[in-house]
N, C-alpha and C positions, 0 to 999 in steps of 0.2 A: 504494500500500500504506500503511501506518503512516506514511511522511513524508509521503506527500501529506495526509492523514486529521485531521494539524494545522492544515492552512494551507484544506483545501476551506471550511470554515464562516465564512471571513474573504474570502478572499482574491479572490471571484468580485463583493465590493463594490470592491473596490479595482481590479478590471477594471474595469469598470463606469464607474468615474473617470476613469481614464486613458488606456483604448483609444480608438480616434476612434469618435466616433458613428457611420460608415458600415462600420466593420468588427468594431464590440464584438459582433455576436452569433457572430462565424467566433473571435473571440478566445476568447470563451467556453466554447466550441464544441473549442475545441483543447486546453484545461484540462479537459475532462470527459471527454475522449478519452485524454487522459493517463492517468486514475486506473484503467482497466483494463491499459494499456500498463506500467506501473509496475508495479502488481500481475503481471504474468506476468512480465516481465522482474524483478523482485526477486525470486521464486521461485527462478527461471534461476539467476542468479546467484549469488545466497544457498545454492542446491544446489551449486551448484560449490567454493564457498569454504568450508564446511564440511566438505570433506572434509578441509582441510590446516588445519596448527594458526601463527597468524599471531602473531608475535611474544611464542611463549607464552599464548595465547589461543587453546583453542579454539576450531574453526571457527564455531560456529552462533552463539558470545558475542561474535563479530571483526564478523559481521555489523551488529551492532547499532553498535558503533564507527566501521564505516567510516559507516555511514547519517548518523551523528553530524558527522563531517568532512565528509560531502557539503551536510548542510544548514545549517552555519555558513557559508558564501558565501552562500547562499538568504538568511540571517537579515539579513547584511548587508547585500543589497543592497534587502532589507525595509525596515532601518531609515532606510537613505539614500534614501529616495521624497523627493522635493520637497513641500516644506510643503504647496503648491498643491494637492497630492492628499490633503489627511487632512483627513478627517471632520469635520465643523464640528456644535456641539450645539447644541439649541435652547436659544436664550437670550444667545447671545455676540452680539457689538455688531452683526459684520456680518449677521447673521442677522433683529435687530432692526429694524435700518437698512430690510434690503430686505423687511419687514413694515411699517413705517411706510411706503414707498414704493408699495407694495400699495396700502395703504388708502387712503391720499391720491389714487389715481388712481383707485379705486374710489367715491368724492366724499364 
């Protein structure tokens, strides 16, 4: 639903990176299967919890709070990826390097 809807347009690069080569398409695969799973089950759920009013919030305004708590562990364990998996732009040394090493073996 709505939390996954942040993370689909990023985060199937960042599989990509870090899944092993022999099982990133079943990984993928498990993330795209989520995003209907999510969607019914936060219906589900989201129907239930609006019927009761949670900490002085309205049900269907709690919703939105709780989604908030569930994806700050998500954010975090985002931010904690190992350097080794982030994105490298064209232009940075190693990048350079392994274009210089290209063309030199290219003659």
């Amino acid at each position: 639903g709505v939390g996954e809807a942040s993370f689909s347009g990023f985060f199937v690069t960042i599989l990509d990176n870090i899944a092993p080569k022999e099982s990133r398409t079943m990984w993928i695969g498990i993330f795209y299967c989520m995003i209907p799973t999510g969607t019914a089950l936060g219906i589900a759920s989201c129907g239930a919890i609006s019927q009761y009013e949670v900490h002085g919030i309205s049900g269907w305004r709690a919703c939105f709070f709780i989604e908030a708590i569930v994806a700050c562990p998500v954010i975090v364990l985002a931010c904690m990826f190992p350097s080794k998996y982030a994105p490298t732009t064209i232009g940075t040394e190693s990048n350079t390097a392994i274009g210089e090493e290209e063309q030199a073996a290219d003659g």
